[in-house]
C-alpha positions as CSV (number, residue, x, y, z in Angstrom):
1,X,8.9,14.7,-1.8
2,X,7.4,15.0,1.4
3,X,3.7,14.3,0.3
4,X,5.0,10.9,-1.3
5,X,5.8,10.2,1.9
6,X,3.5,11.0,3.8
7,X,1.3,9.0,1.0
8,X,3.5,5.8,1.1
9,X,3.2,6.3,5.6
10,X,-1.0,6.1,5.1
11,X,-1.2,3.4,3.3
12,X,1.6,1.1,5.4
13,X,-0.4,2.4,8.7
14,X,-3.7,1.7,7.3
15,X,-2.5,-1.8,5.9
16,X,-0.9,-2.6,9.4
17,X,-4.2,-1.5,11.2
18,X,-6.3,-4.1,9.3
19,X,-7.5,-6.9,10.0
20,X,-8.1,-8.4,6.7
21,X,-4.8,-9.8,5.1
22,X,-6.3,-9.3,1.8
23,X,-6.9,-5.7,2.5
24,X,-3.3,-4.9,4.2
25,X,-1.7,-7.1,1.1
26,X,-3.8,-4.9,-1.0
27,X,-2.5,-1.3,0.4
28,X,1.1,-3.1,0.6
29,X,1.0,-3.7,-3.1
30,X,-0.2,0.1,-3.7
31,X,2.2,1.7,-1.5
32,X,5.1,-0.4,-2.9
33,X,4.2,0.5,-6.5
34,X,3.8,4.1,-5.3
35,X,7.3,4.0,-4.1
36,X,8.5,2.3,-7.6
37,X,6.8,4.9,-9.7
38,X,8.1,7.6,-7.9
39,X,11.4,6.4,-8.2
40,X,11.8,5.7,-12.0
41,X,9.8,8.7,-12.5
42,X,11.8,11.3,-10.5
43,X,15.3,9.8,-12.1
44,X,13.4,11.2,-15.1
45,X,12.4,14.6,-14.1
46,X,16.1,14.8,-12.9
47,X,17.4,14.0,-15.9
48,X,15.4,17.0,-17.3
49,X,16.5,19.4,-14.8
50,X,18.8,22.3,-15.1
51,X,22.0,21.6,-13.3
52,X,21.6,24.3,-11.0
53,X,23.0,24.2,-7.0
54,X,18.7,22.9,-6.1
55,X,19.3,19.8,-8.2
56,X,19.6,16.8,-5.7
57,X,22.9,14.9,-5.6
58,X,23.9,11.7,-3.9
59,X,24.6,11.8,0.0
60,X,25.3,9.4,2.5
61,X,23.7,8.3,5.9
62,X,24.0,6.5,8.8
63,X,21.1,3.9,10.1
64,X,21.5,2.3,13.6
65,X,20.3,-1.3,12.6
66,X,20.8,-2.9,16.1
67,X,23.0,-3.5,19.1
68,X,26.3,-5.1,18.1
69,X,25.9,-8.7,18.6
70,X,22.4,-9.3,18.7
71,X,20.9,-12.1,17.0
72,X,19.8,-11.9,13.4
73,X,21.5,-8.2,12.5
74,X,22.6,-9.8,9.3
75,X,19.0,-10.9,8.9
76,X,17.8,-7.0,9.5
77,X,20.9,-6.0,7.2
78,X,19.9,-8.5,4.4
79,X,16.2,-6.5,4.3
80,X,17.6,-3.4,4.1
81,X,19.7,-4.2,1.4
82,X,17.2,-5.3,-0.7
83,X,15.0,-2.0,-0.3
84,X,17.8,-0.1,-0.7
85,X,18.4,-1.8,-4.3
86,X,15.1,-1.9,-5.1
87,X,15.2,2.0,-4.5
88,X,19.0,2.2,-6.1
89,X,20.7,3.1,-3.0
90,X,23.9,1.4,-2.3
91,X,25.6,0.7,0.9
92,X,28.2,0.1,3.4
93,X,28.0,-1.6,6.4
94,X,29.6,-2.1,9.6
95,X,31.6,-5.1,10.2
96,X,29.0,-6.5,13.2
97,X,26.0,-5.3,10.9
98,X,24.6,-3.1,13.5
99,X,25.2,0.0,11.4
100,X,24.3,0.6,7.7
101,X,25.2,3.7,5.4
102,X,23.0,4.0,2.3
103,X,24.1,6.0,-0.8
104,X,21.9,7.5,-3.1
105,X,19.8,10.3,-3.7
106,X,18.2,12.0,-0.6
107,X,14.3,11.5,-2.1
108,X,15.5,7.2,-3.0
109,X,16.8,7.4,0.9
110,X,13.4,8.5,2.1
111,X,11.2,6.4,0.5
112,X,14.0,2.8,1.5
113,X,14.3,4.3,5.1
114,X,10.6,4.7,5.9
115,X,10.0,0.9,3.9
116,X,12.5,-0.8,5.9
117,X,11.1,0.7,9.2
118,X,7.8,-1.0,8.4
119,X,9.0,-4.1,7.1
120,X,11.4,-4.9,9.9
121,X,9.0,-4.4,12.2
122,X,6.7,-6.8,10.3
123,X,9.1,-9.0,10.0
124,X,9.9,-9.4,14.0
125,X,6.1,-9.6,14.8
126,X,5.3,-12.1,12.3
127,X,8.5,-13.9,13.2
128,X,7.3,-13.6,17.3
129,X,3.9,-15.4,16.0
130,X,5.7,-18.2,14.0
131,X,7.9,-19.2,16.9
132,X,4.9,-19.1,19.5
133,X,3.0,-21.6,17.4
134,X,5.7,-23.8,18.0
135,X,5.1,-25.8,14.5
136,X,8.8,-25.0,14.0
137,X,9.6,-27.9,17.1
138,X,8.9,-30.9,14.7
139,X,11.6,-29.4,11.9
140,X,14.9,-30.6,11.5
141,X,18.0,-28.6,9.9
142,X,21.1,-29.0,7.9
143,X,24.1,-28.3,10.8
144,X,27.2,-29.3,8.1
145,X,28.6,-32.4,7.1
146,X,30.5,-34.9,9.4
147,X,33.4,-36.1,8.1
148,X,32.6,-38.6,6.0
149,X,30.7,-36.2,4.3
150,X,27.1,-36.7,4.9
151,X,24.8,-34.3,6.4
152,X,23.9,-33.7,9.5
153,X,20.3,-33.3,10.9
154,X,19.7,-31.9,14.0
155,X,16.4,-30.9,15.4
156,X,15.1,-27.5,15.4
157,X,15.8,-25.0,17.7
158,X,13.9,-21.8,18.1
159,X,16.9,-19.2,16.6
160,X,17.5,-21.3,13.6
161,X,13.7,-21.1,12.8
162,X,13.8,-17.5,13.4
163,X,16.4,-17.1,11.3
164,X,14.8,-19.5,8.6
165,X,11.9,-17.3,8.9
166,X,13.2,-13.9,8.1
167,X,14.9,-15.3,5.1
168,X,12.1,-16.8,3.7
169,X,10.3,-13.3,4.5
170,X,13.3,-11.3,3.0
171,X,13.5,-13.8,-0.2
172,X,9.6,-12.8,-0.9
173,X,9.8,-9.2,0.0
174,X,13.1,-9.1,-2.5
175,X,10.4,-11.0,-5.6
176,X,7.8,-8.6,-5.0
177,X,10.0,-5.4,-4.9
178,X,11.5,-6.6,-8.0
179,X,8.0,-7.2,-9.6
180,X,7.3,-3.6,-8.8
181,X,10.2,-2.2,-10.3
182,X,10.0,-3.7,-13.5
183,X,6.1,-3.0,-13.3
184,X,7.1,0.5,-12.9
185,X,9.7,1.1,-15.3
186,X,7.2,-0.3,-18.1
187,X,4.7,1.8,-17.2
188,X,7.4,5.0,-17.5
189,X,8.6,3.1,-20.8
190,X,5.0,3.6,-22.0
191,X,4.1,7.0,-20.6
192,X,7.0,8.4,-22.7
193,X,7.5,6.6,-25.0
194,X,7.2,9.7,-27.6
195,X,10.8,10.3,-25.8
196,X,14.3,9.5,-26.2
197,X,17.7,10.4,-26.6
198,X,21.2,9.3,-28.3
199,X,23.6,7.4,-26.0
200,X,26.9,5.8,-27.2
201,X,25.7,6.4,-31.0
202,X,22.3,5.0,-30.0
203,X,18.9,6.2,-29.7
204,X,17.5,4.8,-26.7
205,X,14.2,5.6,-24.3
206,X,14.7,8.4,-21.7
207,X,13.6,6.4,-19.0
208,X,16.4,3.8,-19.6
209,X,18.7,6.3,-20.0
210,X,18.0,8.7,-16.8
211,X,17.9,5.2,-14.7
212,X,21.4,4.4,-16.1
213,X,22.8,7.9,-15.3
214,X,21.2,7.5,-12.0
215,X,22.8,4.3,-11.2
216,X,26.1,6.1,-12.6
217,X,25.8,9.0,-10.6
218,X,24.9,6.8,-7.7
219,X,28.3,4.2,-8.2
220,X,30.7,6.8,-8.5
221,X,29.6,8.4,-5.2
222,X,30.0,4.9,-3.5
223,X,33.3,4.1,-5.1
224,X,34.5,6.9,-4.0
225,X,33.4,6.3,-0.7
226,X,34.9,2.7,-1.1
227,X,38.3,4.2,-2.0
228,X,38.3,6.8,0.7
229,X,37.2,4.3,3.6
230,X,39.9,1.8,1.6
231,X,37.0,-1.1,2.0
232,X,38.5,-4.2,1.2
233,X,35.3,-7.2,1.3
234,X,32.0,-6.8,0.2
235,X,29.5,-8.3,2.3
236,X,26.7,-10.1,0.2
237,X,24.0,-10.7,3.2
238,X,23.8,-13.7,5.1
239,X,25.0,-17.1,3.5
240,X,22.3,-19.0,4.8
241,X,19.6,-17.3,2.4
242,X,19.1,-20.6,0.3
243,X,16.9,-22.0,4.0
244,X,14.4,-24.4,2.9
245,X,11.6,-25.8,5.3
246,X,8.3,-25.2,6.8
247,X,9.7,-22.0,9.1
248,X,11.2,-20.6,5.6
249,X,7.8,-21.3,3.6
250,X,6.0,-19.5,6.4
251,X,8.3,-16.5,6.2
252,X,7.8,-16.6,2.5
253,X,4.1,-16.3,3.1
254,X,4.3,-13.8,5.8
255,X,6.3,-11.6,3.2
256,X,3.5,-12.1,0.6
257,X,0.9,-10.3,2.9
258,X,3.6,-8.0,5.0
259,X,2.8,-4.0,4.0
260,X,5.5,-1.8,2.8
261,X,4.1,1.6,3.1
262,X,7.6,2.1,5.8
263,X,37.5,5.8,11.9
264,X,34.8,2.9,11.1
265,X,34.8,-0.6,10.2
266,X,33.1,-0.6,7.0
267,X,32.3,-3.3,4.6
268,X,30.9,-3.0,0.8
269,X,27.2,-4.1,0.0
């Protein structure tokens, strides 16, 4: 576990190092498909696995995301929960989304921790550059409705095109993540596909059936979690995730070229 790792590190350092956006979007793509493969693929070496007391099981964590109340947690919050799905981890988060606690298997918690360290940092600097620019200033946004029902436009301020920004970044991180998985479970489809089993009366590919048991495995650990912490809401991310406008297009292509290689108030994500 540790040399994936350690692999998936190299190549988000190397990427962030570079100069060349084709280069770091390059070793983004590789270290992301690393972390993919590595995924579906160890879901179906567990499967194989004896059940004996070394076999991994699901655990939870706790990662610090921010200081309660500062601005765009749910922002941070809404990136982690899309590595952690991408990696099927699930999660609960506090109430002021300053703290998150992933669920999954201790190698799937690796791989989304060390992601969403380097994408979060991208994901501030790149926002830092967009707002120094200043091409945000001749935006306007959608502040609600008056009460006759139309919209109103107001001109943009710099925290709304922050927040604009990391959306449009977390809404391209979450495509290419997605790309990546399915790329990944084809590619397991295809390396054995001389395999498969008989679920539910049916004979079906081992790799669809170690992912389901995985996911299984995974959603019993956080409903129980749910029932013992008596959750009552699930928190979704933010609600403002459908931005349109020149700050969310230029998160969107910040995300394209970003590398990946990095008694409590609870709430259900």
């Amino acid at each position: 576990m540790e040399s994936v790792i350690t692999r998936i590190g190299k190549l988000l350092a190397k990427a962030e190092s570079t100069d060349s956006v084709d280069e770091a979007e390059a070793l983004f793509a590789k270290a992301q498909a690393l972390a993919s493969r590595y995924s579906v693929e160890l879901a179906v070496a567990r499967r194989s696995q004896a059940k004996t007391e070394a076999r991994e099981t699901p655990e939870e964590r706790t990662i610090d995301l921010g200081r309660p109340g500062q601005h765009h947690l749910k922002q941070v919050a809404a990136l982690f929960l899309v590595v952690a799905t991408a990696n099927d981890v699930r999660c609960l988060i506090a109430t002021n989304s300053s703290v998150m606690y992933p669920m999954g298997f201790p190698s799937d918690l690796d791989v989304t921790e060390a992601i969403h360290v380097a994408l979060s940092e991208q994901m501030v600097r790149f926002g830092n550059a967009w707002l120094r620019a200043g091409d945000w200033r001749h935006e306007h946004y959608d502040a609600g409705v008056d009460r006759w029902g139309r919209v109103v436009r107001k001109p943009m301020t710099a925290r709304v095109a922050r927040r604009s920004f990391y959306e449009g970044f977390i809404t391209e991180i979450q495509r290419r993540f997605t790309e990546a998985r399915d790329e990944a479970v084809a590619e397991s489809e295809r390396r054995h596909a001389a395999e498969s089993a008989v679920a539910d009366g049916k004979r079906v590919s081992v790799t669809s059936l170690a992912l389901r048991e995985k996911t299984e495995e995974v959603n019993e650990f956080h409903r129980q979690r749910v029932r013992s912490l008596r959750v009552r809401s699930a928190w979704r991310g933010s609600a403002t995730m459908a931005t349109r406008g020149p700050s969310s297009e230029a998160g969107r292509r910040a995300g394209a070229r970003a590398s990946m290689s990095s008694a409590r108030q609870v709430s259900g994500g």
